[in-house]
C-alpha positions, 0 to 999 in steps of 0.5 A: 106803108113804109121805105126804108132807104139810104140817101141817093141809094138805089132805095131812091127808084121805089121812093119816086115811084111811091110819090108817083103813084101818089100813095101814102107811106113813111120814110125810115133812113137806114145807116148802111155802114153801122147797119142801124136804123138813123132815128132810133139807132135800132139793128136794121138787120133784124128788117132785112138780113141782107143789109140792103136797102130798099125793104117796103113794109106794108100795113100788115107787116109784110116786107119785100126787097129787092127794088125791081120787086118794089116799083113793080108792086107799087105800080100795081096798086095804081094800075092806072098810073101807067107806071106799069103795064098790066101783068101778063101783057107783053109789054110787061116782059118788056118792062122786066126786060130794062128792069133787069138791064138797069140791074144787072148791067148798070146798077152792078156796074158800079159796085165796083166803083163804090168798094176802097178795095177794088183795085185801080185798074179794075175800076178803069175796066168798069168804067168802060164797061159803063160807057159801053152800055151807056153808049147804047142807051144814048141810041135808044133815048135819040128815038124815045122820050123814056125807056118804054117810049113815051110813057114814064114807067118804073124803069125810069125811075131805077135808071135815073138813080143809078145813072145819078151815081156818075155824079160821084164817079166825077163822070160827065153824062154829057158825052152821052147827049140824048142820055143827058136829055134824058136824065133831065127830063126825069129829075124835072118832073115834080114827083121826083123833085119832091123825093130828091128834096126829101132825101136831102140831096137837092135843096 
């Protein structure tokens, strides 16, 4: 297999999950912005039309987008790595459901953030909006170690990348404790080590 990713992206959640479920595949960085692959200077639209990362190639030449498709594939490659509950249980859905919450409320939240031509006071707007849904996680994450509860499962991963975008907002995740305990406590698990290593944003 192969990811095809961008530094600190949101290709970063399929990256952890690959190492966490101990598969083996390769890495292709990707220059969002000249829309070409870093090594070979190749047109990366040709891989996915969309200009986005993360695309995962499989050994048959198959590609899927799309990050919450990814871990979900990844995840059920290694069934037993509890990275995702079993297709058709219920606690799959619920898996969806933060999957979906990560995407849509937190990860969307910050496109505005990261456009030069989002007016200063629609960026002020988005960032409430943030602190609104990140005050809600604070409330989950004082009762439960992860997402799903105690088990780390792919939501995790796609919510510690998005949530280490405050770093570039110059935002202080602090005042959210038990959020800041949490995001902790992901980064310091070895297998996300190792992809934040990886992808040269740790040393």
């Amino acid at each position: 297999m192969k990811l095809y990713f961008s530094p600190g992206a949101c290709s970063l959640s399929p990256h952890i999950v690959l190492r966490e479920a101990g598969l083996d595949f390769d890495l292709e960085q990707v220059d969002l912005k000249a829309k070409k692959l870093k090594k070979t200077e190749a047109d990366y639209l040709p891989i996915n039309p969309k200009g986005q990362v993360p695309v995962l190639e499989l050994d048959n030449g198959k590609r899927l987008t799309e990050g919450p498709a990814i871990v979900q594939y990844v995840a059920d490659q290694k069934p037993g790595s509890g990275l995702a509950p079993a297709a058709g249980t219920f606690e799959r859905y619920q898996l969806q459901e933060w999957l979906n919450f990560v995407t849509s409320e937190i990860h969307k939240g910050f496109s505005p953030l990261f456009r030069p031509d989002t007016p200063d006071d629609y960026k002020t707007i988005a960032k409430a909006n943030l602190a609104a849904r990140y005050a809600m996680l604070d409330k989950h994450f004082a009762g439960n170690k992860y997402l799903m509860g105690d088990q780390f499962t792919v939501a995790d991963a796609y919510l510690f990348t998005v949530t280490n975008w405050n770093n570039f907002q110059k935002v202080d995740i602090g005042q959210w404790p038990n959020v800041k305990a949490y995001f902790d406590r992901v980064a310091a698990r070895p297998k996300v080590q190792e992809a934040l290593k990886a992808e040269g944003l740790i040393k």
